[in-house]
Backbone bond lengths (Angstrom), bond angles and torsions (degrees), N, CA, C in turn:
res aa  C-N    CA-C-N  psi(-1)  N-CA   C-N-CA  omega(-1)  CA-C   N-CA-C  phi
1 X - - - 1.442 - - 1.522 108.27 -
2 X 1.328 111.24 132.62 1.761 102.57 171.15 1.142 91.49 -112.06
3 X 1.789 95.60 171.33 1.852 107.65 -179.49 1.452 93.21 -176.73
4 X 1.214 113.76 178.70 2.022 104.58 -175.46 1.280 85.03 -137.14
5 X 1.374 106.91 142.96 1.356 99.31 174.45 1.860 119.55 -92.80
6 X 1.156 111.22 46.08 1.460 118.79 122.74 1.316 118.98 -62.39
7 X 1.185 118.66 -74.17 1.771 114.55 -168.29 1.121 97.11 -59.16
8 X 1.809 146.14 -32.33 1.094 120.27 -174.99 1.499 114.57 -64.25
9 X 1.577 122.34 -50.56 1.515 127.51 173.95 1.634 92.23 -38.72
10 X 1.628 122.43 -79.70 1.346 104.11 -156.13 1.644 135.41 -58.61
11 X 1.682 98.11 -1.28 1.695 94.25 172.91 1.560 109.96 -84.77
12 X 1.588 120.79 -8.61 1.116 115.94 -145.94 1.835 84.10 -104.58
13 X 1.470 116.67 -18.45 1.371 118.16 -156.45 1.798 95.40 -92.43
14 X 1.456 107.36 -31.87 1.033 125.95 155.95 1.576 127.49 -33.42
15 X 1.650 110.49 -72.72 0.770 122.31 170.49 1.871 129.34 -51.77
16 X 1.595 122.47 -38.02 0.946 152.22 170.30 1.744 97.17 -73.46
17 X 1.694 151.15 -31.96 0.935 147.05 131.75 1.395 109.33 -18.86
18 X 1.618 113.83 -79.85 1.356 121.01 -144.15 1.935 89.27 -68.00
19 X 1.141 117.60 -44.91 1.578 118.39 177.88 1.529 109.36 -50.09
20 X 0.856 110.93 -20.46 1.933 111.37 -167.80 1.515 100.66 -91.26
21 X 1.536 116.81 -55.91 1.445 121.44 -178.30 1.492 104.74 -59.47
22 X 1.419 127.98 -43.51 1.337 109.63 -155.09 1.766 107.51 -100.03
23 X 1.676 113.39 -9.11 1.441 116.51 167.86 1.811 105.79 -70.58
24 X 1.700 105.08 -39.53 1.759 99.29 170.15 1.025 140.44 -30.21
25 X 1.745 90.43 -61.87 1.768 123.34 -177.34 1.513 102.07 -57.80
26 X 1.462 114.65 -68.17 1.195 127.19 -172.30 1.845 121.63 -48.53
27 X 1.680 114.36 -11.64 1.027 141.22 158.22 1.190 120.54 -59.52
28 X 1.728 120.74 -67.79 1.283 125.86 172.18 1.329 105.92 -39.57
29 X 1.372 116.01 -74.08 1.644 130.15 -175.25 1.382 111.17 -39.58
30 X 1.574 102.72 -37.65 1.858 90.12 176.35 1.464 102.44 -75.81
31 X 1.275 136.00 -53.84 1.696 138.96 172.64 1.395 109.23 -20.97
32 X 1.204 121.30 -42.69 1.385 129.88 -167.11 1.620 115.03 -76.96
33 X 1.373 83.83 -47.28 1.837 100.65 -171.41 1.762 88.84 -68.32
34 X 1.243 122.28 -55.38 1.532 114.11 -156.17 1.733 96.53 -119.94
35 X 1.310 104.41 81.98 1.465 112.80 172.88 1.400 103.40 -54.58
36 X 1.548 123.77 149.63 0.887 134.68 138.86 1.527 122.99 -77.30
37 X 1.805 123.28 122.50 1.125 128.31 178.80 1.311 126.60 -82.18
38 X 1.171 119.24 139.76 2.140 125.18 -170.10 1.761 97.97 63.56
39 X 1.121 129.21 39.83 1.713 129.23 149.85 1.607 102.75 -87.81
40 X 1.209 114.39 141.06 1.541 124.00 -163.75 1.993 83.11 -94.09
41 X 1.660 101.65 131.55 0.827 115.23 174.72 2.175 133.57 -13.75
42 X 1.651 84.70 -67.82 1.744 123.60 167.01 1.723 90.69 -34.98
43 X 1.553 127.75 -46.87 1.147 135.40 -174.53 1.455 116.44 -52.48
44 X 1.547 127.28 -58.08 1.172 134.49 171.20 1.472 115.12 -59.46
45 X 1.491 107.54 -27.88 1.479 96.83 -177.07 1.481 108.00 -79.55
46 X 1.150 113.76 -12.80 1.584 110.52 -170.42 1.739 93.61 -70.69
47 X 1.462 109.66 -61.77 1.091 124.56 -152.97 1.795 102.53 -67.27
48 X 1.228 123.53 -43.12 1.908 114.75 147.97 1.141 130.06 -51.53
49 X 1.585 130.55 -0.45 1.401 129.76 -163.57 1.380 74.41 -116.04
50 X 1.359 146.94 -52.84 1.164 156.82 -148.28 1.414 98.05 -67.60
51 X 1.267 118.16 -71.48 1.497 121.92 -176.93 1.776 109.49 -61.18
52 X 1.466 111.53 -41.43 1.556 109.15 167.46 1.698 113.20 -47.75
53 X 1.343 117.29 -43.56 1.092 107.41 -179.33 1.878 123.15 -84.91
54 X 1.443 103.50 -16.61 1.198 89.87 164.30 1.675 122.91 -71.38
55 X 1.492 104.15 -38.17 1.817 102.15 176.17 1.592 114.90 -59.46
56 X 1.561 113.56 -29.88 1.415 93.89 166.08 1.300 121.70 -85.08
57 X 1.119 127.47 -27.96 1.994 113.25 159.79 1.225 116.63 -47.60
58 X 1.722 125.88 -40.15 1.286 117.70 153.86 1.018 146.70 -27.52
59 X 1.782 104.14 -56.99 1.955 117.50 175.38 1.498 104.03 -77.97
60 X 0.797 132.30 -20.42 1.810 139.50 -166.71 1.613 79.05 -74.10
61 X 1.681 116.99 -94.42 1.249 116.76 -168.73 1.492 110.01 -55.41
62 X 1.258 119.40 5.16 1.410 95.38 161.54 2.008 108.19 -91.50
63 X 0.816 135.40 -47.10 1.231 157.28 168.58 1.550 105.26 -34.06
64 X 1.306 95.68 -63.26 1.532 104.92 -178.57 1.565 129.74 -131.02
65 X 1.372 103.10 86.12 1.759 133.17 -147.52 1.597 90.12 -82.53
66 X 0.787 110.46 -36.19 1.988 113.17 -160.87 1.845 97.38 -92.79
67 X 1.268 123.08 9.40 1.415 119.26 155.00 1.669 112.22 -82.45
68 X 1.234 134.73 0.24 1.311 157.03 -172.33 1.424 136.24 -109.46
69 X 1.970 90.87 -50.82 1.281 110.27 170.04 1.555 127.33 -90.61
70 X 1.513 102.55 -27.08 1.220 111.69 -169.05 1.829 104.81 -62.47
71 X 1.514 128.58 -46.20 1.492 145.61 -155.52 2.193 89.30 -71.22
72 X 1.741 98.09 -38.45 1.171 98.78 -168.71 1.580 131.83 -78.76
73 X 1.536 111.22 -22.69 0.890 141.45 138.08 1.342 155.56 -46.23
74 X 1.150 96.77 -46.14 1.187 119.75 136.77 1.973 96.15 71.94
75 X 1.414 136.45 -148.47 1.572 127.79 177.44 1.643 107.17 -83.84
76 X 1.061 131.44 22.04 1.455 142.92 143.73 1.409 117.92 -68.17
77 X 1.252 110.86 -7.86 1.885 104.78 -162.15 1.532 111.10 -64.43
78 X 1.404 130.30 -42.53 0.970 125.66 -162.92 1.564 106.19 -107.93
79 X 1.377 144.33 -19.76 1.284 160.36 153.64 2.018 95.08 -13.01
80 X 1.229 85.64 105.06 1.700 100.37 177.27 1.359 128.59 -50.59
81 X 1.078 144.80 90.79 1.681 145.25 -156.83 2.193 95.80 -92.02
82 X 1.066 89.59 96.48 1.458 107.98 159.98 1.318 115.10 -63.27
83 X 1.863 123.37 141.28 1.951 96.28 -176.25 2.217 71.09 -171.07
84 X 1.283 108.36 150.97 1.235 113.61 -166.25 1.809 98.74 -120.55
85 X 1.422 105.46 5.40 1.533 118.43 148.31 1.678 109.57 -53.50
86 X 1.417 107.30 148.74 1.576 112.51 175.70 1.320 97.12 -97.46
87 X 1.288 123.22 -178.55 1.586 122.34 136.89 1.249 124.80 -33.94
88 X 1.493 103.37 -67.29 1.587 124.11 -173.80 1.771 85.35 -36.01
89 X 0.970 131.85 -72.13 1.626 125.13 178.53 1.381 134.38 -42.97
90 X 1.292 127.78 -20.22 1.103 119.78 -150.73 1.894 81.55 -112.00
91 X 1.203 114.86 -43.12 1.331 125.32 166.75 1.829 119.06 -45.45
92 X 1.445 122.37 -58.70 1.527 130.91 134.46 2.093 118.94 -15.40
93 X 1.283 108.04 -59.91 1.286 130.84 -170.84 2.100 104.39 -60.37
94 X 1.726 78.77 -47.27 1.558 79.71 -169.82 1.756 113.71 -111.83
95 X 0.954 117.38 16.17 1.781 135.09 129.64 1.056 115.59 -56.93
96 X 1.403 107.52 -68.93 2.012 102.90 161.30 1.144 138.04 -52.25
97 X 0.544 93.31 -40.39 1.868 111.89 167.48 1.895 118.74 -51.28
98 X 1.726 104.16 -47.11 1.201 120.65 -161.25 1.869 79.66 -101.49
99 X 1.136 128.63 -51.08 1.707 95.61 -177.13 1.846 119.15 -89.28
100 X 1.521 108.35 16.94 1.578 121.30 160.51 1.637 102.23 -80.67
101 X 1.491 111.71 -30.88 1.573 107.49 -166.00 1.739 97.97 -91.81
102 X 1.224 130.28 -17.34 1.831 142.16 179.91 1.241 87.93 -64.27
103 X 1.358 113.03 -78.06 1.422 133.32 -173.21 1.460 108.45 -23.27
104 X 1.197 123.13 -79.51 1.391 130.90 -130.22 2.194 78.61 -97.88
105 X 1.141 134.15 -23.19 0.986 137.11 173.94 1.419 112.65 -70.67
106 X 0.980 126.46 -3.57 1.827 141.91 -160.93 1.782 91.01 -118.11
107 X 1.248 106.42 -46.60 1.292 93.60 -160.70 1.707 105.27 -71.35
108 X 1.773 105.18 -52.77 1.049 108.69 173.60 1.857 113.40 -44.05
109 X 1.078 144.54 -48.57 1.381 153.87 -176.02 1.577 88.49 -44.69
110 X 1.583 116.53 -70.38 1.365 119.05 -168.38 1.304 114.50 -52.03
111 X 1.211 116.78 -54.88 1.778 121.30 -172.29 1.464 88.27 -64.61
112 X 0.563 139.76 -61.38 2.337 134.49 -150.06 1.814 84.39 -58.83
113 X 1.682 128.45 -48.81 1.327 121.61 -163.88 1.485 107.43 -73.81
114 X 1.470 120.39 -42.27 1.614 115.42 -167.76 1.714 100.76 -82.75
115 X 1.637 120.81 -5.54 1.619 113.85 173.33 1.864 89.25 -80.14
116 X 1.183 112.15 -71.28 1.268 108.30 -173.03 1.951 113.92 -35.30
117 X 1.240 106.75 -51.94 1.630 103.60 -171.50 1.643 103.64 -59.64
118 X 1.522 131.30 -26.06 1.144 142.32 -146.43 1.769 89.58 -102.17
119 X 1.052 99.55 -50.57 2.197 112.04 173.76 1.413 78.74 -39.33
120 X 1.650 117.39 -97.68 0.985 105.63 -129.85 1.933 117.46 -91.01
121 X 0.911 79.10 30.47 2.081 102.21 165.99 1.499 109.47 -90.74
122 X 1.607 106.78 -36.85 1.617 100.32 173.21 1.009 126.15 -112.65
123 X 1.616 112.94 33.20 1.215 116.38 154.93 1.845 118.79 -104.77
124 X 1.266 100.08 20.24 1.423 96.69 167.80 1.420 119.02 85.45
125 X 1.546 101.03 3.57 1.373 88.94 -171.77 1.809 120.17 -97.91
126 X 0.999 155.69 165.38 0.975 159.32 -161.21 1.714 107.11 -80.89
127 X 1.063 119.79 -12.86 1.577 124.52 -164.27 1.757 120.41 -101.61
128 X 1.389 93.16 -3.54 1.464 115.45 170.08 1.829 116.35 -40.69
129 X 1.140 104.17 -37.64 1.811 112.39 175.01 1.516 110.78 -87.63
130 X 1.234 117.06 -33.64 1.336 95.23 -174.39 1.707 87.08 -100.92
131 X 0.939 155.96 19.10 1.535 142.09 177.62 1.938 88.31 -82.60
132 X 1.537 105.03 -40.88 1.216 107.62 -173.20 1.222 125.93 -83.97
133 X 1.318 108.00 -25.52 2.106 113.83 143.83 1.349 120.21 -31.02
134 X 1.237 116.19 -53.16 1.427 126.48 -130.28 1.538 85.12 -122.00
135 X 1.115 124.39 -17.05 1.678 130.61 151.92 1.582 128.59 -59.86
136 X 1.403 95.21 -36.09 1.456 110.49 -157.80 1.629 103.95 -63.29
137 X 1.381 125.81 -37.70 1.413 105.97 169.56 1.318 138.37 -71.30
138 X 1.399 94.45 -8.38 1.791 107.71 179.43 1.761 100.14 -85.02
139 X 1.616 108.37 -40.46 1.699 98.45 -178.02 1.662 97.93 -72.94
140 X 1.257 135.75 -31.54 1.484 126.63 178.81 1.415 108.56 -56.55
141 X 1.607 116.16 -60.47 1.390 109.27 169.93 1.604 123.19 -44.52
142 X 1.606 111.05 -51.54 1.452 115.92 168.75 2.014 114.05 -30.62
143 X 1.208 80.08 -64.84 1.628 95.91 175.52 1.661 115.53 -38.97
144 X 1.413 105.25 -68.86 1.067 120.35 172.00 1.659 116.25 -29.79
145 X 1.531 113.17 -69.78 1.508 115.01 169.68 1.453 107.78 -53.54
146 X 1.232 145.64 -43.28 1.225 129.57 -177.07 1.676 105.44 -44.03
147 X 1.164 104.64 -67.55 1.457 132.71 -169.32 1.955 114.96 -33.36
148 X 1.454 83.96 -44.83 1.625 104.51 -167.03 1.475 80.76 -88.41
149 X 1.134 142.30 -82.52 1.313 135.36 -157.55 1.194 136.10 -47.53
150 X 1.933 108.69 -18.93 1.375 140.93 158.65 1.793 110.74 -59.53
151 X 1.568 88.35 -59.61 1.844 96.63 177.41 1.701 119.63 -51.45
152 X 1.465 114.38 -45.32 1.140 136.46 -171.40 1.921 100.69 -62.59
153 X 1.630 109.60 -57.54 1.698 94.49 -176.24 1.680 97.30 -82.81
154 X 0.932 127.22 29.52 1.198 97.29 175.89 1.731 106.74 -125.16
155 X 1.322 97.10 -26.03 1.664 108.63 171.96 1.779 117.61 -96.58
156 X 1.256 98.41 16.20 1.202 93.27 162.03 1.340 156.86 -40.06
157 X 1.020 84.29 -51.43 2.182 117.44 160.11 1.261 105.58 -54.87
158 X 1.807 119.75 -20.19 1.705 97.00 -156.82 1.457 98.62 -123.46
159 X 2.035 102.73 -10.75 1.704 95.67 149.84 1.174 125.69 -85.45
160 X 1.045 122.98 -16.30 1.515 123.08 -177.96 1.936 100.89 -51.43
161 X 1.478 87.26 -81.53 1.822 87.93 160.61 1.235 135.43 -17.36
162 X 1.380 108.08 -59.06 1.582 106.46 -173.69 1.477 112.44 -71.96
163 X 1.983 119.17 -25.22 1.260 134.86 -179.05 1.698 89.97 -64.63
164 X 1.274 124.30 -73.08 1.581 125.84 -166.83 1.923 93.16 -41.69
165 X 1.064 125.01 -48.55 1.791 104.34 -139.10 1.939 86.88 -100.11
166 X 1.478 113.42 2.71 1.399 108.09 150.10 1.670 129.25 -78.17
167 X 1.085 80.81 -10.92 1.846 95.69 -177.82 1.298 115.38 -100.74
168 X 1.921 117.35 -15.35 1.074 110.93 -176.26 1.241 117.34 118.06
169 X 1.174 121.58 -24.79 1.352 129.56 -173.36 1.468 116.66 -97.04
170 X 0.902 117.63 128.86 2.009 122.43 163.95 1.671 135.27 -63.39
């Protein structure tokens, strides 16, 4: 397979785009759902202009990847990268990749919630059960990403497959 690694930087800058715009967005929407109470108005707007502006640095660098790559790259950009990987591989590679990054993102989610539920259990305070109520869907979700991100590197081989013979191919 050839490819230059220009296009490789720009799928990856790409990719790191589409993560930036849609963790933004998904910000506002959480702001909304779980207001913070007694924040002085001026406050929310910061914090919606904030996430507005991260989703548009997102679509920009998604749009236009080689404002990033090109400075980094530098007279390498177009220099042909030979590699005896198929697709079928590189697709495999980056399934793994994306449920190594679920994974290890699940765990971290979980540990930061059971230190926090565990903080404030030994500080004596009475709120130790419901901190962990009111936790429990974030460690289920936590869970959840472990779970999926486990499935993902490990079944890799058997989406790749099912991706090819959706497309037509054997």
């Amino acid at each position: 397979m050839k490819t230059t690694l220009y296009s490789i930087l720009c799928a990856a800058v790409r990719i790191a785009a589409l993560l930036l715009a849609m963790e933004s967005l998904l910000g506002i929407v959480g702001h909304f759902m779980n207001p913070i109470d007694g924040v002085p108005m001026l406050m929310n707007w910061v914090l919606i202009g904030g996430g507005l502006f991260g989703a548009a640095v997102g679509v920009v660098l998604w749009m236009y990847p080689g404002w990033l790559v090109r400075p980094a790259v530098g007279r390498a950009a177009h220099e042909v990268i030979e590699s005896p990987l198929t697709a079928e591989d590189f697709q495999r590679i980056g399934i793994c990749l994306l449920g190594i990054w679920f994974a290890v993102d699940g765990i971290r989610s979980l540990v930061y919630l059971l230190i926090r539920c565990s903080a404030i259990g030994s500080q004596g305070y009475d709120y130790a059960g419901i901190t962990l109520a009111m936790s429990a869907p974030d460690i289920a979700a936590a869970l959840v990403l472990i779970v999926v991100g486990i499935s993902l590197t490990l079944g890799s081989r058997g989406l790749v497959g099912l991706l090819a013979r959706l497309r037509g191919r054997s």
